[in-house]
N, C-alpha and C positions, 0 to 999 in steps of 0.2 A: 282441100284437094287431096285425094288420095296419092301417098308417094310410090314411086316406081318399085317393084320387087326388089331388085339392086338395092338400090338405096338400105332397103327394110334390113339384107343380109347383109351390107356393110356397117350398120351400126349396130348390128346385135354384134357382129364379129371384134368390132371395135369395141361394146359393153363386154362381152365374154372376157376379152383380153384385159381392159382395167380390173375385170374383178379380179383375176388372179394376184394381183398386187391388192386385194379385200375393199376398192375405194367403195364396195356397196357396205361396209362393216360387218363383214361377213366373213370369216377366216378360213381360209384354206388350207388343208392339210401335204394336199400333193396333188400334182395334177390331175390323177385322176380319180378324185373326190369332188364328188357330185354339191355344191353348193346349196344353200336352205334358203330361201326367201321367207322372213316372219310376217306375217300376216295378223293385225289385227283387227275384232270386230269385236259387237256383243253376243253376238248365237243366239240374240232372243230378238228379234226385229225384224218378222217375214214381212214381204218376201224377199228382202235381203238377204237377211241370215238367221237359223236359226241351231237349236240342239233338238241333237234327235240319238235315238239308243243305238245305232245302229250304221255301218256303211251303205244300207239304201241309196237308188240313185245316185251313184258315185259319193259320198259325203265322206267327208276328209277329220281324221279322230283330233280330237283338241286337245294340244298339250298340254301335258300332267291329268289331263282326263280319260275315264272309260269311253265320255261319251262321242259325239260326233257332229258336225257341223257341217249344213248346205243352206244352200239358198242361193240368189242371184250373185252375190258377193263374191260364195265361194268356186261360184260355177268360173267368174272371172278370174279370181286368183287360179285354180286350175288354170286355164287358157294361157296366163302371162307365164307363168309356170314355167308350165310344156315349153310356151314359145324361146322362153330363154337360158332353158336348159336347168331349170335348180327344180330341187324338191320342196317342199310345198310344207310352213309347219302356221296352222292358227293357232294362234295366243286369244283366250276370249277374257274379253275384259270388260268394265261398266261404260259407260258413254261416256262421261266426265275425265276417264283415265286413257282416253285413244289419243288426245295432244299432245298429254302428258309422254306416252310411251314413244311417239314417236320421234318427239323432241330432244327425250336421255335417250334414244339407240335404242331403246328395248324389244320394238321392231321395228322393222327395214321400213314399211307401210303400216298403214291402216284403208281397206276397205270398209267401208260401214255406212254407206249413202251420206254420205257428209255434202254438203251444198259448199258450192264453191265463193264463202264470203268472205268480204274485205276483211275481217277479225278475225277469220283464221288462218288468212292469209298472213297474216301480220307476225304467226305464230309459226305455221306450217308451207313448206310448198305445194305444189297441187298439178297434177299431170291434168292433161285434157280430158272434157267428160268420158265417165264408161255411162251416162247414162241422162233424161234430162225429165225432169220428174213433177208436171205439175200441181197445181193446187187443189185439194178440193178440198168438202167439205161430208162429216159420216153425220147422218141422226138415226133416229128410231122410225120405221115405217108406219107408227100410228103416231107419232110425237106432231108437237104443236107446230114444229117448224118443217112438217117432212114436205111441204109446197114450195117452200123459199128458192127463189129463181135468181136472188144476187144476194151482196153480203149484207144491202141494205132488210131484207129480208127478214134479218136475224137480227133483227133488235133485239134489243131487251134478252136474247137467250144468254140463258150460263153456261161458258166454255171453257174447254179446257184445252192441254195439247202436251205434247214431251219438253220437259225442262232442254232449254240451249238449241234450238231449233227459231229456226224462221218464222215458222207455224204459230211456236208461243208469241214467239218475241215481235216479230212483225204483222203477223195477219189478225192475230186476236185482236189487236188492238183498235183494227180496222171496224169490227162490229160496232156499230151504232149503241152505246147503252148498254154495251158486252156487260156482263158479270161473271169476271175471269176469275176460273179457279186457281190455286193455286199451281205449279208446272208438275206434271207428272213426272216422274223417274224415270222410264218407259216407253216406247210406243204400246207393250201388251197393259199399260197399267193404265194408259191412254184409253184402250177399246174397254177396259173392265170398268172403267169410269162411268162411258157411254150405257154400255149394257145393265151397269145395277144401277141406272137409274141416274146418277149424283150430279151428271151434265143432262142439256139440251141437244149438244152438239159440239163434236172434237174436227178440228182442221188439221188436214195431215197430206199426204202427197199419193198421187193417183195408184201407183203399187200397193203402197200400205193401203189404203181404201178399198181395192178391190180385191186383196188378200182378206181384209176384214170381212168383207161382206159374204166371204164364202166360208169363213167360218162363225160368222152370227150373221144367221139368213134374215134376221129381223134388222138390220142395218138398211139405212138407203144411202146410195152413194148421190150427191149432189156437185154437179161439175157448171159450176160461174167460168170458169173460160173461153174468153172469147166474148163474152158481153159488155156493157157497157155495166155490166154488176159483179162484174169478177175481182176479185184480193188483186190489189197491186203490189206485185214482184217485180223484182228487177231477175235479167237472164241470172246472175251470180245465184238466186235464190232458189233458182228449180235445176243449175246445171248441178249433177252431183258428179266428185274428182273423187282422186285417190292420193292424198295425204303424205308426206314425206318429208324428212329433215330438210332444213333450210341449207341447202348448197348441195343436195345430193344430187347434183344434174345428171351424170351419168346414168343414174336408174332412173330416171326420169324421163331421162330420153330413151332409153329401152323401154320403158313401158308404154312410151307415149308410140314407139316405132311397132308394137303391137296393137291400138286401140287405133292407131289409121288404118289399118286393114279391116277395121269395121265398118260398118252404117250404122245410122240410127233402125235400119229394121233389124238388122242383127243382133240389137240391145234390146230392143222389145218383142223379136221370139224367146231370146233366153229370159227376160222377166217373165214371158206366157209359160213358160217350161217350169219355173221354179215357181211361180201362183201352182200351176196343176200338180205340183207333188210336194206341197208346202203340206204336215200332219195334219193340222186345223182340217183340213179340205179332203182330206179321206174318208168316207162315211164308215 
C-alpha cells in the first residue's frame, strides 16, 4: 500500500534530522552543507549500469574517474538523491567487492541489481524492491537450442552465467545434463561467452536479456515464465533491493519512504528508458 504524502514528508524530515548527528556515516560540515550519498555499482552491467565518456543523458562522473556512469541504477540513485536532499557520488567497483564495501562503510549503499537472498541477507540489509527481475534464458538465433520452450528443453546445452548470482548458482543447475561452464566474472563476459561461440546458452534476468539482444541482434531471447517449463525461483531471487550496513535503519527507511511513491510501471518505464540509451543500442 502506498503511504500517505504526510507520512513520506515526516520521515524524510525525521531522516534529514538524524543525518545531521552523520547516523547515515556521512559527516557534516555545517548546516548548510549539502550531504553525499556513496553509491556503489560496477558501470559495466547494462542496463543497470554502465561507463560511458561522457555526461550524456544525465550520467553522473565516477569517482576518481574522467569517466561517467548511467543506466537504471543510476537513474535510481539520482531520484533517491533529489528525494533526500544529498548529492550523489558513484564509487565503481567489481561485483565480489560491493558486500565487501558496504559492510566496512566505504559506501552508504550499493545499487547494482543485487536479488534480494537469504545469504546476503545474512551479510547485508536490504530496502524494498527498486525493481523485480525475471528469469530468462539468451541463445544464438541459429543455435541448436533457439526452439527450447522450457528448461527441460536445454538438455545437454553448455551453459554458463555471472559468477555469485542466482542465475549460476541456482538455475544452471536446473538444466537437465547441463555442461556448466565455469562462472563468468561479468554479465559483459557472460554475453562475450555466448557470442564467440564457447556456450549454448547463458541464463540471466529479463533487462540483461533484452539489453543483450539489442546489442547482439543475433541473440534470441527465450522467456519459460509462466509454464509448467520455467527455472524455479523463489520471489527473493527475481526481487532486486538496494543493499546496506546491517543496522543502518534510518537510510533505510528514507529510502524505502521514496520507492513507495513508486509502482512497479514506474520501475519498468525507467528500465525501458535506460535499454533505449544504453551505447550497445546506438547504431
Amino acid at each position: 500500500m502506498r503511504k500517505s504524502k504526510m507520512w513520506r514528508m515526516m520521515t524524510v524530515a525525521a531522516v534529514a534530522a538524524s543525518m545531521t548527528c552523520g547516523v547515515f556515516g556521512v559527516q557534516s560540515v555545517s548546516a548548510d552543507d549539502k550531504k553525499t550519498l556513496k553509491v556503489a555499482m560496477e558501470c559495466g552491467y547494462a542496463p543497470y549500469n554502465w561507463t560511458q565518456p561522457d555526461d550524456s543523458n544525465g550520467a553522473v562522473q565516477i569517482s576518481g574517474s574522467s569517466d561517467y556512469a548511467y543506466g537504471y541504477d543510476v537513474m535510481m540513485a539520482k531520484k533517491i538523491a533529489d528525494e533526500l536532499g544529498y548529492d550523489l557520488e558513484i564509487v565503481k567497483l567489481d561485483w565480489d567487492s560491493l558486500v565487501p564495501a558496504v559492510q566496512s562503510g566505504q559506501v552508504d549503499c550499493v545499487i547494482a541489481g543485487q536479488s534480494i537472498t537469504k545469504e546476503r541477507q545474512q551479510m547485508v540489509d536490504f530496502t524494498d524492491p527498486y525493481y523485480y527481475a525475471s528469469i530468462i534464458t539468451l541463445v544464438k538465433n541459429d543455435g541448436d537450442y533457439k526452439d527450447a520452450a522450457s528448461v527441460e528443453d536445454l538438455k545437454g546445452a553448455t551453459v554458463t552465467s555471472q559468477q555469485n548470482t542466482i542465475w549460476y548458482d541456482s538455475c544452471l543447475p536446473q538444466i537437465p545434463d547441463g555442461n556448466i561452464l565455469p562462472a563468468q566474472e561479468s554479465a559483459p563476459a557472460m554475453l562475450v561467452a555466448l557470442e564467440a561461440g564457447k556456450c549454448d546458452a547463458v541464463v540471466t534476468d529479463m533487462p540483461t536479456g533484452k539489453a543483450a539482444c539489442v546489442a547482439y541482434p543475433d541473440f534470441k531471447l527465450l522467456d519459460f515464465t509462466g509454464t509448467d517449463g520455467e527455472f524455479e525461483v523463489s520471489d527473493e531471487d527475481i526481487n532486486i533491493g538496494i543493499s546496506l550496513k546491517k543496522g543502518n535503519d534510518e537510510l533505510k527507511d528514507a529510502i524505502n519512504g521514496v520507492l513507495s511513491e513508486m509502482t512497479e510501471d514506474d520501475f519498468n518505464k525507467m528500465m525501458d528508458e535506460a535499454i533505449s540509451v544504453q551505447p550497445l543500442s546506438e547504431s
